[in-house]
C-alpha positions in Angstrom: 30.3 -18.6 73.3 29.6 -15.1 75.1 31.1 -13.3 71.7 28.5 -15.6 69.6 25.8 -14.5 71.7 26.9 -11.0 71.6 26.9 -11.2 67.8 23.2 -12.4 67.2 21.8 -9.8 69.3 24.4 -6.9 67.9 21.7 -4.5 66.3 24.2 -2.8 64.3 24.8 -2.8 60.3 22.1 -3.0 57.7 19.4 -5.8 58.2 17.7 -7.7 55.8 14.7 -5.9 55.7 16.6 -2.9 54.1 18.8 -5.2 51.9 15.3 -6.4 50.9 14.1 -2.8 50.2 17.2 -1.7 48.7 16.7 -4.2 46.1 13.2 -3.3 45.5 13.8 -0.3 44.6 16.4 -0.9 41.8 14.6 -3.6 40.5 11.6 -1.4 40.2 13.9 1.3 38.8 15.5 -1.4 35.6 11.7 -2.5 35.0 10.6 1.5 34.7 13.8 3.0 32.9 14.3 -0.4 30.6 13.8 0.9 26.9 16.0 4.3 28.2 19.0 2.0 29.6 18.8 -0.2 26.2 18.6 3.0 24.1 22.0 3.8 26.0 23.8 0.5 26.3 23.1 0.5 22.2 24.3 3.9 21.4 27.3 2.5 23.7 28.3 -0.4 21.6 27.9 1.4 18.4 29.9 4.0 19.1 32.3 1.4 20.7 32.1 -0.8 17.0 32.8 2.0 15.2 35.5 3.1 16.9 37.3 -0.2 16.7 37.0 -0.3 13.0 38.7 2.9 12.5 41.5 1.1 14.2 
């Protein structure tokens, strides 16, 4: 039970606060960059299609 105790109030690691912040921020980052990552992951799977017919 002492290791349990021990546990809760270890203040090591990442908390949930940055976990929260961490995901924030790349949310925020998809939302502003969205037309620039759909330009890309379309130029991807073109290239990718016309590859596979030349196979």
């Amino acid at each position: 039970m002492k290791t349990f105790k021990d546990f809760l109030k270890e203040e090591d690691g990442m908390g949930t606060v940055e976990v929260i912040l961490i995901i924030v921020v790349l949310v925020a980052l998809v939302v502003i960059f969205k037309t620039e990552i759909t330009k890309i992951v379309n130029s991807l799977f073109t290239k990718i299609s016309s590859q596979t017919d030349k196979l």
